[in-house]
C-alpha distance (Angstrom), angle and dihedral (degrees) to the residues before:
residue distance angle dihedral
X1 . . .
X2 3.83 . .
X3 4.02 132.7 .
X4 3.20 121.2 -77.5
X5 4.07 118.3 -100.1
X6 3.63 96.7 -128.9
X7 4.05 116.0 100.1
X8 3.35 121.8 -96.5
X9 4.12 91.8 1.9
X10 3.95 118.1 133.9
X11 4.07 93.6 -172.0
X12 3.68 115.3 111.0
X13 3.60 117.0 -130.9
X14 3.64 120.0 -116.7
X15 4.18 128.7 -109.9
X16 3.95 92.4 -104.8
X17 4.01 87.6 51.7
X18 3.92 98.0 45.0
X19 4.03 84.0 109.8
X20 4.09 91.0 57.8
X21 3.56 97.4 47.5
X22 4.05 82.7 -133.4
X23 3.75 140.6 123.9
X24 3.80 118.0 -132.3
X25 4.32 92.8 -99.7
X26 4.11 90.1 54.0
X27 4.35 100.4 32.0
X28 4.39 78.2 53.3
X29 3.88 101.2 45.5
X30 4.14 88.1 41.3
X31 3.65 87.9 53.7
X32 4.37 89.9 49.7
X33 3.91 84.3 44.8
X34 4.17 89.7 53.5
X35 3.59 97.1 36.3
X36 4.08 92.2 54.2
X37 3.85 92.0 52.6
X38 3.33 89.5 52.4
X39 3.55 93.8 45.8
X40 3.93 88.3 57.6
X41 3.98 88.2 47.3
X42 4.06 87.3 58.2
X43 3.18 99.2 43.3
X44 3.28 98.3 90.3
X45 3.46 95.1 44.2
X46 3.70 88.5 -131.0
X47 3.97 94.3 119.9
X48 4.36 118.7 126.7
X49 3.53 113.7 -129.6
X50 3.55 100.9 -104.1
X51 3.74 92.5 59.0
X52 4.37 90.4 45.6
X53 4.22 81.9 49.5
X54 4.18 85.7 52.9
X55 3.48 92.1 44.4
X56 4.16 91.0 54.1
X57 3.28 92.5 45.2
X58 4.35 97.6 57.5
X59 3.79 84.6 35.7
X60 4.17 81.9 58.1
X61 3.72 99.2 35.6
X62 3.52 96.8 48.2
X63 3.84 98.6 40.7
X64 4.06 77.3 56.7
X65 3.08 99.6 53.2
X66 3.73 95.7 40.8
X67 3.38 89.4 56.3
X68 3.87 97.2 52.7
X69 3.67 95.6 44.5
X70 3.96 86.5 50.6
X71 3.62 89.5 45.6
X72 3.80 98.3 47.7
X73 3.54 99.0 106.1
X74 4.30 99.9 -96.9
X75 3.12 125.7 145.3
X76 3.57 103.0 -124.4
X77 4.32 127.4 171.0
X78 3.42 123.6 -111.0
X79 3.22 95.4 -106.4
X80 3.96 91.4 66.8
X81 3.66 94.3 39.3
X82 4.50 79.9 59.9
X83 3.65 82.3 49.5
X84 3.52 101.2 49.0
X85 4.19 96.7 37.8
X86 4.39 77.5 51.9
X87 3.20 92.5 54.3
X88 4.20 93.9 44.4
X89 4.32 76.4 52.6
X90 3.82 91.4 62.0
X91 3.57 98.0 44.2
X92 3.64 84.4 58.4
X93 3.75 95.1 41.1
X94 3.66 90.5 54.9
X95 3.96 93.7 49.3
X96 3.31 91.0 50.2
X97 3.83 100.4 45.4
X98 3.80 84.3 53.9
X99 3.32 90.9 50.9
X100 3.94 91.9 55.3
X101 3.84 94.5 49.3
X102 3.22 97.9 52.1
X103 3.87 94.9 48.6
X104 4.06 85.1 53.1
X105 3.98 97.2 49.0
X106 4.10 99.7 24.9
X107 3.53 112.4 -157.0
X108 3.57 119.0 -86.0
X109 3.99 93.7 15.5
X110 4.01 119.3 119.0
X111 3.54 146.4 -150.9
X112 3.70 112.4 -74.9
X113 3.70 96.3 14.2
């Protein structure tokens, strides 16, 4: 196993993150940092399709991967398993809240229609 990526971090990142360079604690908060800009980017419900289909896609590929990393066999504390079923919750959160804005602003429709 190698260091993590992250400055100043003496974790080791796990097999199923070898390809992020980042231990469990830094691959979940960089997901919460992503998935909150991309919250504010939906809000609005101004986003094209192409950008919504990205945003599935990381929401998919990093619930995935979350989910094999988690799944791997560590033994991790209970305070990382909280962190780790959080970050699962905002995933979700930010599916859904895409979801939302693009039922209030369907693609396609516009102002004063």
């Amino acid at each position: 196993m190698s260091p993590c990526g992250a400055p100043g971090c003496k974790m080791t990142v796990p097999a199923a993150l070898e390809a992020e360079k980042l231990c469990i604690l830094h691959f979940t908060l960089e997901i919460e940092r992503r998935c909150a800009e991309m919250r504010r980017e939906t809000a609005v419900g101004r986003t094209p399709r192409e950008r919504q289909v990205e945003i599935i896609n990381y929401v998919g590929g990093r619930g995935e991967l979350l989910a094999r990393t988690a799944t791997s066999g560590l033994h991790l504390p209970d305070e990382m398993k909280a962190r780790i079923l959080n970050t699962f919750l905002t995933l979700m959160n930010l599916r859904e809240n895409l979801d939302r804005a693009a039922l209030r602003h369907p693609i396609g429709r516009t102002e004063g229609r």
